[in-house]
N, CA, C and O atoms as a printed pandas DataFrame, in Angstrom:
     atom_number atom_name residue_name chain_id  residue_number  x_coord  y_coord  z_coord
0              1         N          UNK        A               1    0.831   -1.181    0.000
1              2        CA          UNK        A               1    0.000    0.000    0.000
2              3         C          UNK        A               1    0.874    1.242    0.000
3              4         O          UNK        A               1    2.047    1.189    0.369
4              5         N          UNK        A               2    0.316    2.317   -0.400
5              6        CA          UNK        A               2    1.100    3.236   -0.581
6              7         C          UNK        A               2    1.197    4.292    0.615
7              8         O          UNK        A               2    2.009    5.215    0.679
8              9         N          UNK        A               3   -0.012    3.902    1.759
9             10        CA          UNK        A               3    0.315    4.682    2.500
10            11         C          UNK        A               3    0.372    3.485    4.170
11            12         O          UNK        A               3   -0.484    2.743    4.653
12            13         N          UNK        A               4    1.787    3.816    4.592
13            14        CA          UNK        A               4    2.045    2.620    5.283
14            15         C          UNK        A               4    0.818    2.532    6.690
15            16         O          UNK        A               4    0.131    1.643    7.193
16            17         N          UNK        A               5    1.050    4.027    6.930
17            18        CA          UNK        A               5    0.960    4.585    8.495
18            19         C          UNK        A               5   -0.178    4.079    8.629
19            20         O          UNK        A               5   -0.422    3.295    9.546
20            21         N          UNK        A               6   -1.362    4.565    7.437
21            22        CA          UNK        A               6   -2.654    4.391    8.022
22            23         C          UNK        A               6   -2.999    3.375    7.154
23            24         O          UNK        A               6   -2.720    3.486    5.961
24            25         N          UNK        A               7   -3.684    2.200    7.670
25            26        CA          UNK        A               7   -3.976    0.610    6.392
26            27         C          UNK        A               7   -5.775    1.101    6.685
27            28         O          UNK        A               7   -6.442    1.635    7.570
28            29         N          UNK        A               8   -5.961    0.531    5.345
29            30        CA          UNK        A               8   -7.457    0.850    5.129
30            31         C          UNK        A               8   -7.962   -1.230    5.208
31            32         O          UNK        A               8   -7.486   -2.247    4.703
32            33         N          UNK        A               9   -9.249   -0.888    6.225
33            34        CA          UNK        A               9   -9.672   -2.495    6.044
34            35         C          UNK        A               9  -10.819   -2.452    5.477
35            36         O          UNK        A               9  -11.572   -1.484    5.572
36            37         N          UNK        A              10  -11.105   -3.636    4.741
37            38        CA          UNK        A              10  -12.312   -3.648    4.288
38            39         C          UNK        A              10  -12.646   -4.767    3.999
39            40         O          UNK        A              10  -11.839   -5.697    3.979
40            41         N          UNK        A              11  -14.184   -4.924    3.656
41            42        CA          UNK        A              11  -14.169   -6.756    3.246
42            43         C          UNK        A              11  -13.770   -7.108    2.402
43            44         O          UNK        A              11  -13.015   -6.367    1.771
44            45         N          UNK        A              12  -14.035   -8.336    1.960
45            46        CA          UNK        A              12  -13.679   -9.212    0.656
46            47         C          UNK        A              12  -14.081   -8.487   -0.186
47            48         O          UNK        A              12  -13.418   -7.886   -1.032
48            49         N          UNK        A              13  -15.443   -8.484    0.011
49            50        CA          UNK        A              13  -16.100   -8.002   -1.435
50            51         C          UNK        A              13  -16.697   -6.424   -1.688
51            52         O          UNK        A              13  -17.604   -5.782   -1.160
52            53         N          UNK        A              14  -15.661   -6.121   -2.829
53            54        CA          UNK        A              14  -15.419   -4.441   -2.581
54            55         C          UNK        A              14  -16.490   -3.835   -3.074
55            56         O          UNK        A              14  -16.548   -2.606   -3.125
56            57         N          UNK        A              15  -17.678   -4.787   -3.586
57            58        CA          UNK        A              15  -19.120   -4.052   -3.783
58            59         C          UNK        A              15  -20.184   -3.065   -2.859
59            60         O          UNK        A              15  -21.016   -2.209   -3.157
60            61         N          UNK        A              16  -19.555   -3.829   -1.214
61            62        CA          UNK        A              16  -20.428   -3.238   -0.571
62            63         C          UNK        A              16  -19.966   -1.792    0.084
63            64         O          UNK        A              16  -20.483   -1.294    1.084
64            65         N          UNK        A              17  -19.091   -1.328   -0.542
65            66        CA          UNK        A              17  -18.646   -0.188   -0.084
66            67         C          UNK        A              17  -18.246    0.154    1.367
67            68         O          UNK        A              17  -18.218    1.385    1.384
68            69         N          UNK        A              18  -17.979   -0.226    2.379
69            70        CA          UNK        A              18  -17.829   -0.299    3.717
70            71         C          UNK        A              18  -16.489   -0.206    3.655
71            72         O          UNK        A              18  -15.978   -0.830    2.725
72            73         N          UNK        A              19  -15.614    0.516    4.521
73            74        CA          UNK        A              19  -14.144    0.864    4.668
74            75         C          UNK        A              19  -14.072    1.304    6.107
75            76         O          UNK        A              19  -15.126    1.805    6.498
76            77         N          UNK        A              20  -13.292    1.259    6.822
77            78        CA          UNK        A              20  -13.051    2.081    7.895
78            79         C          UNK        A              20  -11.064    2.347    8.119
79            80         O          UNK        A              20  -10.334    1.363    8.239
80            81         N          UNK        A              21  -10.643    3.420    8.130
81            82        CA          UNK        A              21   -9.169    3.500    8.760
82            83         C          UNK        A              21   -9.258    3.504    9.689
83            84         O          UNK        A              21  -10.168    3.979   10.369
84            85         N          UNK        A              22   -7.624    2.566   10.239
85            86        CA          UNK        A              22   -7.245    2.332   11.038
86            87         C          UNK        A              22   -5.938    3.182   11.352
87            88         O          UNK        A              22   -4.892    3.030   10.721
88            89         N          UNK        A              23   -6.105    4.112   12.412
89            90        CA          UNK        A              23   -4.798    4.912   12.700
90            91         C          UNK        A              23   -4.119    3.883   13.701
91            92         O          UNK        A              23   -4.824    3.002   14.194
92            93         N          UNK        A              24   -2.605    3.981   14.051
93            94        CA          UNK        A              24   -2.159    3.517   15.167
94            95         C          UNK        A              24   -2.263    4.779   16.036
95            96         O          UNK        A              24   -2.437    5.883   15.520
96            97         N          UNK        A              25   -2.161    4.612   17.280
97            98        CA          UNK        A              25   -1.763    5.686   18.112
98            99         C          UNK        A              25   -0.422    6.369   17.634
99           100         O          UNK        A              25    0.612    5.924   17.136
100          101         N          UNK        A              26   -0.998    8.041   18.099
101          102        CA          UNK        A              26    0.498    8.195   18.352
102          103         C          UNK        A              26    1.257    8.258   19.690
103          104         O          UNK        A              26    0.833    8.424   20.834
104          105         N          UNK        A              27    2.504    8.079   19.215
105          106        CA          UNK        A              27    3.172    8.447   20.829
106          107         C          UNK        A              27    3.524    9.778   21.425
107          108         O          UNK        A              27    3.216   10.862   20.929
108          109         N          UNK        A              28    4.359    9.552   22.800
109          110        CA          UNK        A              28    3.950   10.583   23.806
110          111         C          UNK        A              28    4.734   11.849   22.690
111          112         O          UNK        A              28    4.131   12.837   22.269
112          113         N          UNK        A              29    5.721   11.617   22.477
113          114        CA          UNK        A              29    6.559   13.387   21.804
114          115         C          UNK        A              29    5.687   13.534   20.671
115          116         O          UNK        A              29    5.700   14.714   20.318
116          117         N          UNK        A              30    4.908   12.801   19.927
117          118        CA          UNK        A              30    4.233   13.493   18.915
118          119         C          UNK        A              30    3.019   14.089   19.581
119          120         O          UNK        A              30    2.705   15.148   19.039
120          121         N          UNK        A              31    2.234   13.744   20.586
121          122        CA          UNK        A              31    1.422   14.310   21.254
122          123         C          UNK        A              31    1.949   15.868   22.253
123          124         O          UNK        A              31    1.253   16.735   22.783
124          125         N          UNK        A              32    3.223   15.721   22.193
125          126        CA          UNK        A              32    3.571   16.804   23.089
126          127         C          UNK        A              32    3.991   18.215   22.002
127          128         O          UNK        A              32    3.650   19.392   22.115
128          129         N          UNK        A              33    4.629   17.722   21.225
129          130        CA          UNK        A              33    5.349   18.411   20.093
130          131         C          UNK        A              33    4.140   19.090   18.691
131          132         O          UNK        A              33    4.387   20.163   18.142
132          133         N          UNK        A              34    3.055   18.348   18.366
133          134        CA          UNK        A              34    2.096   18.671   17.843
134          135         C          UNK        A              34    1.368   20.167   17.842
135          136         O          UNK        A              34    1.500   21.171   17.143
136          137         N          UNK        A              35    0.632   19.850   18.844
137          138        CA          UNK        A              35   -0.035   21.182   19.270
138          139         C          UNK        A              35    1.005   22.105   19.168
139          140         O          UNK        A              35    0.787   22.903   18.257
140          141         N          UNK        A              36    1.852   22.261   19.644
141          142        CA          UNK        A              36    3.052   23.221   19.801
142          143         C          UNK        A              36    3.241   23.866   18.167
143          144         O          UNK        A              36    3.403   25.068   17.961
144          145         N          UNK        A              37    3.194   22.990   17.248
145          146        CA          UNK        A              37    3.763   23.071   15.950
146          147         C          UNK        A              37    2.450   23.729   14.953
147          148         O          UNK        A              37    2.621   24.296   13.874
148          149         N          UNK        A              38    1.046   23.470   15.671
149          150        CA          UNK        A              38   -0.153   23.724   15.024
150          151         C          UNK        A              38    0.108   25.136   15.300
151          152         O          UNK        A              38    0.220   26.001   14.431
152          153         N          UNK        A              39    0.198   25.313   16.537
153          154        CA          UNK        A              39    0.109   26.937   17.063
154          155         C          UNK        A              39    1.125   27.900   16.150
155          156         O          UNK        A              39    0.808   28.982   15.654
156          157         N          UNK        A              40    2.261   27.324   16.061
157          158        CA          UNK        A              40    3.770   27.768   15.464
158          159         C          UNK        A              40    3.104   28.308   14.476
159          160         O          UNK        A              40    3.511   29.362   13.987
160          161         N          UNK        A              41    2.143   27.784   14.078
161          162        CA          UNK        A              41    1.876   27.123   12.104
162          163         C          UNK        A              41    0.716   28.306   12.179
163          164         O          UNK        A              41    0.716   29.153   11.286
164          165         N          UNK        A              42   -0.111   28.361   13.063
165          166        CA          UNK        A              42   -1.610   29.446   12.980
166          167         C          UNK        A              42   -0.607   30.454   12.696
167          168         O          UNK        A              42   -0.356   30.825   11.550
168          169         N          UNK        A              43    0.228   31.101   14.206
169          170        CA          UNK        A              43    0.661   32.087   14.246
170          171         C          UNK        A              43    1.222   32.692   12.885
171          172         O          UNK        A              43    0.981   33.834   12.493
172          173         N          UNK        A              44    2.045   31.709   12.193
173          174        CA          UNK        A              44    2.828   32.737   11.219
174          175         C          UNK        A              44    2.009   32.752   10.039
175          176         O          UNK        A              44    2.253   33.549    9.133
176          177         N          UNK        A              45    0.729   31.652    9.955
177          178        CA          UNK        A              45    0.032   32.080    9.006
178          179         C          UNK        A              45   -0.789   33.600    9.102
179          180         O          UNK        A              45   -0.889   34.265    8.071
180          181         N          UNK        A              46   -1.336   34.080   10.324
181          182        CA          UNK        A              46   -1.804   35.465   10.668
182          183         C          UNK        A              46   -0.516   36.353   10.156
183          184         O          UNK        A              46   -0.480   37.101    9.179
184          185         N          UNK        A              47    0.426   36.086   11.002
185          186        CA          UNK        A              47    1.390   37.272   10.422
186          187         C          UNK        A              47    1.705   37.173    9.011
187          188         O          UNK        A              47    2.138   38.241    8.577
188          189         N          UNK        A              48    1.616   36.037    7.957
189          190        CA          UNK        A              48    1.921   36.179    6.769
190          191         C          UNK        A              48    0.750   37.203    6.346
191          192         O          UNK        A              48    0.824   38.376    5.981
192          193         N          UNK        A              49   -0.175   36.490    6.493
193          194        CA          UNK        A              49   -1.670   37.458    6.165
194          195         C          UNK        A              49   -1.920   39.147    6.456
195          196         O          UNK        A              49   -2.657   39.841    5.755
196          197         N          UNK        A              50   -1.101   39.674    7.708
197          198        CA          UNK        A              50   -0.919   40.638    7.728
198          199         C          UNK        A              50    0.422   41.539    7.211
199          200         O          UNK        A              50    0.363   42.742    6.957
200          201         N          UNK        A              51    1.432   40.851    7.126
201          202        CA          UNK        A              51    2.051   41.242    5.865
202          203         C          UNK        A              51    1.635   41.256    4.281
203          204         O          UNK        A              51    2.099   41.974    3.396
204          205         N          UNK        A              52    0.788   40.413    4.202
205          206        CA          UNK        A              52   -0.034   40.814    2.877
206          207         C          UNK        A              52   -0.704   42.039    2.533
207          208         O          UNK        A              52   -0.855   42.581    1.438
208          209         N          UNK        A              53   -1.090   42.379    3.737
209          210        CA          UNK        A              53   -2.115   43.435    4.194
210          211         C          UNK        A              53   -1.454   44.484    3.424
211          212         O          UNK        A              53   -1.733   44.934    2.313
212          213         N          UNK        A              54   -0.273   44.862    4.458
213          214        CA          UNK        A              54    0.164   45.855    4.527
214          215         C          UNK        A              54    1.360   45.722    3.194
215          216         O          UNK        A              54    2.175   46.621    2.984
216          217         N          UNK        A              55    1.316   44.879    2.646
217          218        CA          UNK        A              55    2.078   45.541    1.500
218          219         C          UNK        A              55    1.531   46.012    0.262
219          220         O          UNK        A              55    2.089   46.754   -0.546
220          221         N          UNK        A              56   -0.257   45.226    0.152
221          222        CA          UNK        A              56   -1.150   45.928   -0.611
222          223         C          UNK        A              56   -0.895   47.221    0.059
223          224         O          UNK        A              56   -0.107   47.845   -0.652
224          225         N          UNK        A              57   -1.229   47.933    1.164
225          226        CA          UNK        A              57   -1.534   49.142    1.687
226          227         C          UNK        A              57   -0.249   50.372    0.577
227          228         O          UNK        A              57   -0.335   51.244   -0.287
228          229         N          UNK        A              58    0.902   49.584    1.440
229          230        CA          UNK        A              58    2.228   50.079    0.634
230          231         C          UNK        A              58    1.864   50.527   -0.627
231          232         O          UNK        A              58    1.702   51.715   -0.906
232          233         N          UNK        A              59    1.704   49.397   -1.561
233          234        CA          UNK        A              59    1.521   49.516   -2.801
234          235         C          UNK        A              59    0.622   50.369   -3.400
235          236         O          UNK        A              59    0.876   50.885   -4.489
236          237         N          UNK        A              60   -0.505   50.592   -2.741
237          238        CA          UNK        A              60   -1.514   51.561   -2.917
238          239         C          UNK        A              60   -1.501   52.973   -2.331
239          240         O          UNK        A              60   -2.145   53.906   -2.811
240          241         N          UNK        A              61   -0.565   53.069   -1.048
241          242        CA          UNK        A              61   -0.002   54.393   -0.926
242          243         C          UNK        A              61    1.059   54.991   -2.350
243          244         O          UNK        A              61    0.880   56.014   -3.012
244          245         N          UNK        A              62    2.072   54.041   -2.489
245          246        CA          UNK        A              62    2.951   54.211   -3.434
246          247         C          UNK        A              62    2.157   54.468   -4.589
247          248         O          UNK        A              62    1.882   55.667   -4.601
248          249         N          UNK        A              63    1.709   53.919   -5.484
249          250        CA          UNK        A              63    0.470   54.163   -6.497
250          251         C          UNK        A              63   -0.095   55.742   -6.595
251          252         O          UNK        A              63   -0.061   56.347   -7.667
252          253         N          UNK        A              64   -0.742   56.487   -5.072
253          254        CA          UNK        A              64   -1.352   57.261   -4.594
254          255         C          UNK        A              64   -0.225   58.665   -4.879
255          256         O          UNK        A              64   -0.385   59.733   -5.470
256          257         N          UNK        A              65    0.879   58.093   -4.189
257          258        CA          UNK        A              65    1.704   59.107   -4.648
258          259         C          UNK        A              65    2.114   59.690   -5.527
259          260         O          UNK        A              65    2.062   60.896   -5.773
260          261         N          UNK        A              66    2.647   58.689   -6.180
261          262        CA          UNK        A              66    3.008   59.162   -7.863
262          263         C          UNK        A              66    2.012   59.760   -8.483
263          264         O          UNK        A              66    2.348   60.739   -9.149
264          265         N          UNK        A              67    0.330   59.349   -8.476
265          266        CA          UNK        A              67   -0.481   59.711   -8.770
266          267         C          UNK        A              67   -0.506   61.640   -8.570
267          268         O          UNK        A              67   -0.573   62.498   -9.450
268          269         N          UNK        A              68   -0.417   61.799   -6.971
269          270        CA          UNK        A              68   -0.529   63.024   -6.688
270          271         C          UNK        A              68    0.614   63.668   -7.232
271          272         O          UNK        A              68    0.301   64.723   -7.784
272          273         N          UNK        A              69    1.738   63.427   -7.271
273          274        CA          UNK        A              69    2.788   63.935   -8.149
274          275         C          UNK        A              69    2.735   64.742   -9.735
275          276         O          UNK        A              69    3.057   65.881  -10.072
276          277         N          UNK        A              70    2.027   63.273  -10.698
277          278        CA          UNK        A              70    1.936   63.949  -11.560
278          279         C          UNK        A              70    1.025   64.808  -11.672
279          280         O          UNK        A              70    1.332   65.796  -12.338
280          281         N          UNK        A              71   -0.194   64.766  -11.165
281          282        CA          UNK        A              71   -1.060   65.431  -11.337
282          283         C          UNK        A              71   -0.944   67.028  -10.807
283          284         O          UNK        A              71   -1.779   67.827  -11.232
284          285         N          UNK        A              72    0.199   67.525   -9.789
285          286        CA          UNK        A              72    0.261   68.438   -9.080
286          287         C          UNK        A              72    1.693   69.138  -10.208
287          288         O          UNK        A              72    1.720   70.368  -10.240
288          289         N          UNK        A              73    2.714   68.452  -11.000
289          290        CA          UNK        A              73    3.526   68.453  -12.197
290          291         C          UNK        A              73    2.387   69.080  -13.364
291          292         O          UNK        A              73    2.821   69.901  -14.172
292          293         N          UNK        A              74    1.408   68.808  -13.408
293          294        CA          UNK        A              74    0.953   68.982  -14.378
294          295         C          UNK        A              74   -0.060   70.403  -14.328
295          296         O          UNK        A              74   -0.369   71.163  -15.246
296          297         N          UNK        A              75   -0.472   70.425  -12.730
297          298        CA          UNK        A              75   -0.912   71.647  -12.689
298          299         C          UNK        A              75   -0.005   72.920  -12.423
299          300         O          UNK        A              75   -0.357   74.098  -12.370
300          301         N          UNK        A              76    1.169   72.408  -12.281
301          302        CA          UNK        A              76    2.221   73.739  -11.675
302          303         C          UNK        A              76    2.421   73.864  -13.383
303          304         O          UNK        A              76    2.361   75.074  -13.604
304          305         N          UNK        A              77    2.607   73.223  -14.533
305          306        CA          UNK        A              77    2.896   73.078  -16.157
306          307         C          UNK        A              77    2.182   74.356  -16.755
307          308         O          UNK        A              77    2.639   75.339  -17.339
308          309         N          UNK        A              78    0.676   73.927  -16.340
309          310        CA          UNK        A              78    0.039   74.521  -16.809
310          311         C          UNK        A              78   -0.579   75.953  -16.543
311          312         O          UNK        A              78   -1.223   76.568  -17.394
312          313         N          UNK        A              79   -0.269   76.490  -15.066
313          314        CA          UNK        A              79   -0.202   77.088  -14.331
314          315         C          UNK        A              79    1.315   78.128  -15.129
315          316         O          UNK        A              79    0.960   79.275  -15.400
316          317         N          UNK        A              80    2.470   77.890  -15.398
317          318        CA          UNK        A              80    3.336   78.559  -15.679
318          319         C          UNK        A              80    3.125   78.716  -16.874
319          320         O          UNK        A              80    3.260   79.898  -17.190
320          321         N          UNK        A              81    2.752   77.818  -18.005
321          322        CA          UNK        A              81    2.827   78.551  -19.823
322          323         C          UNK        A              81    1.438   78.529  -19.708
323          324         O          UNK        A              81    0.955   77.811  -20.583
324          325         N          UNK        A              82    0.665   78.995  -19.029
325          326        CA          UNK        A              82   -0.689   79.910  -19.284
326          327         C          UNK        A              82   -0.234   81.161  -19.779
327          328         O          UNK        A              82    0.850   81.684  -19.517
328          329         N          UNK        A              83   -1.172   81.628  -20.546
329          330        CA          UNK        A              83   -0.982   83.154  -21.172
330          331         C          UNK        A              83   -0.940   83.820  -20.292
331          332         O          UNK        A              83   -1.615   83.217  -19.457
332          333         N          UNK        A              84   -0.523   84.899  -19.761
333          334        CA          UNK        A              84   -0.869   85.978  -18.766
334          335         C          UNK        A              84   -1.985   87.080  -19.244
335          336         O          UNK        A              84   -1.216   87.966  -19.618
336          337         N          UNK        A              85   -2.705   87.363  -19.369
337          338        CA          UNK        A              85   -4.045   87.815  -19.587
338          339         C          UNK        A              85   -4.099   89.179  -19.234
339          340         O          UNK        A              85   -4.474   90.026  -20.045
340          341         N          UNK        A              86   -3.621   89.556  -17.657
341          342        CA          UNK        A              86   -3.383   90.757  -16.942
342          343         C          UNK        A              86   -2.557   91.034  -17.259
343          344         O          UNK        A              86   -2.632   92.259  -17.165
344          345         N          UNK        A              87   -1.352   90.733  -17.758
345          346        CA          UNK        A              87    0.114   91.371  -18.291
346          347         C          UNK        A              87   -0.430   92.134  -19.970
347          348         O          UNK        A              87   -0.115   93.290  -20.256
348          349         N          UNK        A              88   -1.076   91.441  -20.706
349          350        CA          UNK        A              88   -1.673   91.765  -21.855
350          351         C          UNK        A              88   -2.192   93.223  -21.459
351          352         O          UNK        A              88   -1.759   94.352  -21.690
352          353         N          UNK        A              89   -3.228   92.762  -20.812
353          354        CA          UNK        A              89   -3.978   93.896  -20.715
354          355         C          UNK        A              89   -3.233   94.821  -19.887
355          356         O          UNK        A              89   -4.039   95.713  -19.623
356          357         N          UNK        A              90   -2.212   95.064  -19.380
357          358        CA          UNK        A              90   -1.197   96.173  -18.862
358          359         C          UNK        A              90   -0.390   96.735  -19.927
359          360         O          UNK        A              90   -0.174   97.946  -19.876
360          361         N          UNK        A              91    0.075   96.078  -20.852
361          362        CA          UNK        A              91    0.972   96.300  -21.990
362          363         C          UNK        A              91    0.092   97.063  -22.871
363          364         O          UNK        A              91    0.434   98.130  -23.380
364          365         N          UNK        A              92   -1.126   96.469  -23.059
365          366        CA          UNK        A              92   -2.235   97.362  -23.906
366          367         C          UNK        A              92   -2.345   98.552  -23.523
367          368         O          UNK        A              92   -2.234   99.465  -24.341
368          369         N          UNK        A              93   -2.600   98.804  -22.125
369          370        CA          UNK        A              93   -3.558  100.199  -21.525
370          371         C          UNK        A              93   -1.864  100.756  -21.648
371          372         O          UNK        A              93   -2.016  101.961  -21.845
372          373         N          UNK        A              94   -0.511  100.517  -21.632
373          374        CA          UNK        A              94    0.461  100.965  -21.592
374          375         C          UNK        A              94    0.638  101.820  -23.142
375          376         O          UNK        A              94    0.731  103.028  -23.359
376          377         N          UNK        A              95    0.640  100.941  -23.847
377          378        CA          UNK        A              95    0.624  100.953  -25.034
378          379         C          UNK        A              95   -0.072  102.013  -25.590
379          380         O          UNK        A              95    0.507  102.962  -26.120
380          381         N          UNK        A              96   -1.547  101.892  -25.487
381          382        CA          UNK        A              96   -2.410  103.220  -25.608
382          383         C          UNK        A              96   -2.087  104.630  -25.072
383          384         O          UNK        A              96   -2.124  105.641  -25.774
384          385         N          UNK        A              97   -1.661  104.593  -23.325
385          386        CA          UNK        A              97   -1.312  105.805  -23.307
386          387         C          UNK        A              97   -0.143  106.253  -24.168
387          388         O          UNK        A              97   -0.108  107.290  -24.830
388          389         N          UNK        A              98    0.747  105.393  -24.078
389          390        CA          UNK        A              98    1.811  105.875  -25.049
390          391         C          UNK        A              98    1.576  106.554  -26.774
391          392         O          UNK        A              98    2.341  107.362  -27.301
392          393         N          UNK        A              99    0.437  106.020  -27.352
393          394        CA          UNK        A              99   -0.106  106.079  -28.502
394          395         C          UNK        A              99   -0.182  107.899  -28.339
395          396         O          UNK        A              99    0.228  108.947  -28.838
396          397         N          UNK        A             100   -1.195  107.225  -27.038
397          398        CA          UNK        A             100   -2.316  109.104  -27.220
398          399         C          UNK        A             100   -1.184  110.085  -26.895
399          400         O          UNK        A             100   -1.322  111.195  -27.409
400          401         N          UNK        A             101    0.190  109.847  -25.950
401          402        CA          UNK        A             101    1.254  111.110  -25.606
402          403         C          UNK        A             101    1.795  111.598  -27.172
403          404         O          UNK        A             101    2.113  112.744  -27.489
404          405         N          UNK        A             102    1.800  110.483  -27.973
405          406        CA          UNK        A             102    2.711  110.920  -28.914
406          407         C          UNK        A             102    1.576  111.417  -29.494
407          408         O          UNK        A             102    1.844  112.345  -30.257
408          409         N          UNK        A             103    0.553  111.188  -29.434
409          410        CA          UNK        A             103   -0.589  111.698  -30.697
410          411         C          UNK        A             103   -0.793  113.229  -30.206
411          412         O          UNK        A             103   -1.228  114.041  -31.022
412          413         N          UNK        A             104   -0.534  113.571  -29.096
413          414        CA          UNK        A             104   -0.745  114.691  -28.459
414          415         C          UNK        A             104    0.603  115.635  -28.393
415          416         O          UNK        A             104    0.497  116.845  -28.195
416          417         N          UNK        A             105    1.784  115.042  -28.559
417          418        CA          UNK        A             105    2.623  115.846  -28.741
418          419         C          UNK        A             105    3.094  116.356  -29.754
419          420         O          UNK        A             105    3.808  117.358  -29.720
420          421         N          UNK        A             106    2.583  115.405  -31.389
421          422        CA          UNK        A             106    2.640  116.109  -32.352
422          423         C          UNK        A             106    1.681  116.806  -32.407
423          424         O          UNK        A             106    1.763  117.519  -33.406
424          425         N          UNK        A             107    0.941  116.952  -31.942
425          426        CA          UNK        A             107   -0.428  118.365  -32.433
426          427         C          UNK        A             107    0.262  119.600  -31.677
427          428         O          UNK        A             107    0.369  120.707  -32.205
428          429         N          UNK        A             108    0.797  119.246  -30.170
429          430        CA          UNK        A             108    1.265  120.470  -29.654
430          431         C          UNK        A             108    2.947  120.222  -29.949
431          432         O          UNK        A             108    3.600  119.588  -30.778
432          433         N          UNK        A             109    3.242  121.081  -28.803
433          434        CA          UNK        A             109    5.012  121.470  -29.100
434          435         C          UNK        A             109    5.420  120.375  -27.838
435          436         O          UNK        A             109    4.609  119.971  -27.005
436          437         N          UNK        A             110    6.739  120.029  -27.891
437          438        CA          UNK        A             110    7.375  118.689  -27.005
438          439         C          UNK        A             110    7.617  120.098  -25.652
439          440         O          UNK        A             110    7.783  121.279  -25.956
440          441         N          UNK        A             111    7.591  119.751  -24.712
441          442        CA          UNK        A             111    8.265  120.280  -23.502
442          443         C          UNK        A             111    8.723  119.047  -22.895
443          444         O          UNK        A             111    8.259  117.908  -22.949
444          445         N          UNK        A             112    9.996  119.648  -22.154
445          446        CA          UNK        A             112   10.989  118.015  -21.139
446          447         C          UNK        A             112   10.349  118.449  -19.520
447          448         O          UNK        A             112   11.117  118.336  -18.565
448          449         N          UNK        A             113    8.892  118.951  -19.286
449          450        CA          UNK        A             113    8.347  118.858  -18.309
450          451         C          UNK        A             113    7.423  117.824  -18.549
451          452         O          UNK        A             113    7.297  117.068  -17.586
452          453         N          UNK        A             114    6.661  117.525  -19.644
453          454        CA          UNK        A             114    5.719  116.712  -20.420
454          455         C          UNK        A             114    6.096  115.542  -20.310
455          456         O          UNK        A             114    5.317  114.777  -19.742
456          457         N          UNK        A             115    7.097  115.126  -20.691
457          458        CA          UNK        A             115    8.327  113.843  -20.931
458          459         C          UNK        A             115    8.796  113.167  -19.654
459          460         O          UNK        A             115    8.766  111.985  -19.311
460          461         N          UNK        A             116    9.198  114.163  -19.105
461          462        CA          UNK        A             116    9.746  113.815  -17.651
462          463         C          UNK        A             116    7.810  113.151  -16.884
463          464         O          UNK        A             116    7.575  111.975  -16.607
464          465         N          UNK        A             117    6.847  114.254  -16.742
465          466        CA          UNK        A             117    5.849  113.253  -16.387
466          467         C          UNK        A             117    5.289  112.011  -16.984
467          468         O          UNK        A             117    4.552  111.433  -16.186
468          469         N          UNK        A             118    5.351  111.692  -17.601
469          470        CA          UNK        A             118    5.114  110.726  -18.854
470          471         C          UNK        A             118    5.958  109.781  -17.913
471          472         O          UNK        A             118    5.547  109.126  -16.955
472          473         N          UNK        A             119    7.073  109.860  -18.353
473          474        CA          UNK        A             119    8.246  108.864  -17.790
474          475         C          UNK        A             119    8.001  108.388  -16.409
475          476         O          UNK        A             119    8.073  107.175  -16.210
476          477         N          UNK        A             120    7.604  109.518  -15.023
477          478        CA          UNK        A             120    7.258  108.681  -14.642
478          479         C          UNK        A             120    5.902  107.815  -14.059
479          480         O          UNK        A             120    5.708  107.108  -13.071
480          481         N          UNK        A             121    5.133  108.231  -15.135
481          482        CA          UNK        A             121    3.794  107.433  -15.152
482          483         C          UNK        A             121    3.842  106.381  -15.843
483          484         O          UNK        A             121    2.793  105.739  -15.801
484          485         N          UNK        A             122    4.701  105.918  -16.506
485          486        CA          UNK        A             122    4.938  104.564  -16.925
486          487         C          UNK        A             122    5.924  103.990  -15.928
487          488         O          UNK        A             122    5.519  102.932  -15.447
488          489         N          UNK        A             123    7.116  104.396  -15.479
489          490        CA          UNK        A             123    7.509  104.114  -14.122
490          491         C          UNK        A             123    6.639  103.519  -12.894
491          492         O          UNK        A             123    6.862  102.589  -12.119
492          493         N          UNK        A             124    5.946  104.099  -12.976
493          494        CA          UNK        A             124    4.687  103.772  -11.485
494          495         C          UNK        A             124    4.284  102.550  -12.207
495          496         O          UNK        A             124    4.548  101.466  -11.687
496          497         N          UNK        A             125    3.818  102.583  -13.081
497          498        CA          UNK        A             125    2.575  101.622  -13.631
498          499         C          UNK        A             125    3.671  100.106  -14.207
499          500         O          UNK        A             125    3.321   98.935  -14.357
500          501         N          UNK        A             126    4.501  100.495  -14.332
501          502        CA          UNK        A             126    5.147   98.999  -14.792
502          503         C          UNK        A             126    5.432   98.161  -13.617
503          504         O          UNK        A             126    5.908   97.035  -13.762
């Protein structure tokens, strides 16, 4: 038989289906040593299980991160080569007064009191 330890008996006639195993006892150090080894065996199966835990956790913090990374890369991106909108419109209203001084100084005569205020009203404003 292939399995020594435990012999299977049964009748003659293998129609009637009836079997029963026969264990031997065991002895005293396997009775002492057993339990000991079941417990050994629970325990590190829990702690394997909670190292499982926590390295999904890991993995899904890690995941989480990179995540927030690019996404915070991508808003600082877009955030810097945005058009500036308010700079436009400063350069414009700049622009214009500058238009109307000169449009106004060829109709009248230049004075370096005119110039000098001019200068620094674009001073202030830049």
């Amino acid at each position: 038989m292939a399995n020594d330890q435990n012999t299977l008996y049964c009748h003659v006639d293998a129609t009637c289906g009836y079997f029963e195993w026969v264990d031997p006892p065991m002895c005293q150090r396997g009775r002492e040593v057993l339990p000991k080894m079941v417990t050994k065996m629970n325990k590190l199966e829990k702690e394997l299980a909670r190292s499982r835990r926590r390295e999904k956790m890991f993995c899904k913090a890690l995941f989480g991160t990179w995540a927030g990374f690019c996404t915070m890369e991508e808003l600082l991106l877009a955030i810097m080569f945005q058009p500036n909108h308010a700079g436009l419109e400063q350069e414009r209203s700049s622009r214009e007064k500058e238009e109307k001084f000169l449009s106004e100084s060829k109709s009248s005569k230049l004075d370096l009191r005119g110039l000098n205020r001019w200068i620094r009203v674009l001073r202030f404003e830049s």
